[in-house]
Structure formats: structure tokens, C-alpha cells
C-alpha positions in Angstrom: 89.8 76.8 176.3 91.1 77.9 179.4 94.4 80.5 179.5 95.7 81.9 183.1 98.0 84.1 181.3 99.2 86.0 178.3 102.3 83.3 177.8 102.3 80.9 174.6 102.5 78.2 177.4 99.5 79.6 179.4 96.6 78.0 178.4 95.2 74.3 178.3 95.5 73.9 175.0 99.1 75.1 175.0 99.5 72.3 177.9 97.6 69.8 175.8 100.5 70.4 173.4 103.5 70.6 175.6 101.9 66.6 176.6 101.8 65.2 172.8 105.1 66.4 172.1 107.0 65.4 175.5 104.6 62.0 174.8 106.2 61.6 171.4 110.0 62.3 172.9 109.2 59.6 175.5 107.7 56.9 173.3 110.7 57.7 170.5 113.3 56.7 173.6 110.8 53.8 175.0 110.9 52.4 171.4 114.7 52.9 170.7 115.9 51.6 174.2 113.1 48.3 174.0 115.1 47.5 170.4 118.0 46.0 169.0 120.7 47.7 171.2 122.7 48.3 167.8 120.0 50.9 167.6 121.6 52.9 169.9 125.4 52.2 169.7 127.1 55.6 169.5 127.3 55.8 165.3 123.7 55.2 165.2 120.8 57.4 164.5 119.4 56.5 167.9 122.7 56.6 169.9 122.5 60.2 169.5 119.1 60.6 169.1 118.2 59.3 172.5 120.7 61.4 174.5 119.0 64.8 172.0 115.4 63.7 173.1 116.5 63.7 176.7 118.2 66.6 176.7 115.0 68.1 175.1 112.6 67.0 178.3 114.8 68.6 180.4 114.8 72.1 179.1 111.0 71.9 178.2 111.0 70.6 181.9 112.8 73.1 183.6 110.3 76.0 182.5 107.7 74.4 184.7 105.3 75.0 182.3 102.2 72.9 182.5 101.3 69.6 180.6 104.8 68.8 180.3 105.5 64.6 180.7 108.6 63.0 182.1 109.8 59.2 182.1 109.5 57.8 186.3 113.1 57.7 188.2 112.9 53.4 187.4 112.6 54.5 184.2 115.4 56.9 183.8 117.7 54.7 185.9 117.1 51.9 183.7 117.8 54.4 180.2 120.8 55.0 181.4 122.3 51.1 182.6 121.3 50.1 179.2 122.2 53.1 176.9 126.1 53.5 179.0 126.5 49.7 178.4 125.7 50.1 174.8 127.8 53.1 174.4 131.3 51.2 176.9 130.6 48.1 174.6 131.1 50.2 171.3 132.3 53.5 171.3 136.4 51.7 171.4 135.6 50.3 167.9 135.2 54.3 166.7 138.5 54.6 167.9 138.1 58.3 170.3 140.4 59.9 171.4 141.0 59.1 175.4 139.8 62.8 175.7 137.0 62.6 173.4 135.5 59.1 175.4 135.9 60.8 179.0 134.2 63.9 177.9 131.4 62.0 176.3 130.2 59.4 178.5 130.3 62.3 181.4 128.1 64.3 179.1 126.1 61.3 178.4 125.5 60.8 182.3 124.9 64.1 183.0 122.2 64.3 180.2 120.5 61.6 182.5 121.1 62.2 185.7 119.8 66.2 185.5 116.7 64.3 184.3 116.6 62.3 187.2 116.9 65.3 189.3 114.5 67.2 188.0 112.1 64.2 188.4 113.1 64.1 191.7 112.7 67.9 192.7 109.3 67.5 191.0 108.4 64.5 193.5 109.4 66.1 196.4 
């Protein structure tokens, strides 16, 4: 085992780890986005799941710790087409308030798109 530093992230098996669980939060979105799209309408375990797991790889992300996994830009961009039309297609039959629907999708999108930059930051 190799460790550069006294961290609980500094070390290869700490890295190792950091992979199999930002692996699992990856594969969990992969398989709920590839499904039934009622999967992830906004009432739905995975219509609130997906944006959580997300959210997750982002702040695991932003530590810069090593071994950490994140979804390609095609990837994210194509998440967030499918998941928004999910969420515009069903979220009126919940019956929001005008308030509560503006607020949400612009959390929704941001819960992408600071994925998406941080991908991008990485790349550059």
C-alpha cells in the first residue's frame, strides 16, 4: 500500500475506494437513466435519487482527492436532456406550486451543469 500523506484519502487503497464507490454512484445513474423513464419521473425513487448521486460526485469531486470517477461531458449532457424531459413531462401532474417548479428544475440544472464544469476544469 502506498500513502503520500497522513489524510484518510491519502493512500492507494483510500483511492481504490474513492473508485468503487463513485463506480457504484455512476453505474446506479447509468442503470436508472437506460430504464423505463417512469423510473425517474420526479415522485420516483430514482427521480430524486439520480439528481442525490450527482450531487454526491460533485462534492467527492471537488476535494481533488485521488481515484475519484466522473461520467464524460457526452455523458452528462445526455443525463440531463433525458432526466429535464422526464421531470417537464411530469412534474404538472404533482400539481407544484409555479414557485416550487422554477426553483426545482433550476436546482435540477445546476446539479448537472456544476458537474459538467468540474469535468471540464478537470480536462483542461
Amino acid at each position: 500500500m502506498g500513502g503520500w500523506g497522513s489524510g484518510n484519502f491519502d493512500s492507494d487503497t483510500a483511492a481504490d475506494h474513492l473508485g468503487i464507490l463513485t463506480d457504484r454512484l455512476i453505474t446506479e445513474v447509468a442503470e436508472a437513466m437506460s430504464g423505463d423513464p417512469v423510473r425517474i419521473e420526479p415522485d420516483e425513487y430514482w427521480g430524486v435519487a439520480v439528481p442525490c448521486n450527482l450531487e454526491l460526485l460533485h462534492l467527492i469531486a471537488q476535494q481533488n482527492y485521488v481515484g475519484v470517477e466522473l461520467p464524460d461531458l457526452d455523458t452528462i449532457a445526455e443525463w440531463k436532456a433525458k432526466f429535464l424531459t422526464v421531470w417537464e413531462a411530469a412534474i404538472d401532474d404533482l400539481e407544484p406550486t409555479p414557485d416550487h417548479k422554477e426553483q426545482r428544475r433550476a436546482q435540477l440544472v445546476r446539479t448537472f451543469d456544476q458537474l459538467a464544469e468540474l469535468v471540464r476544469a478537470e480536462q483542461a
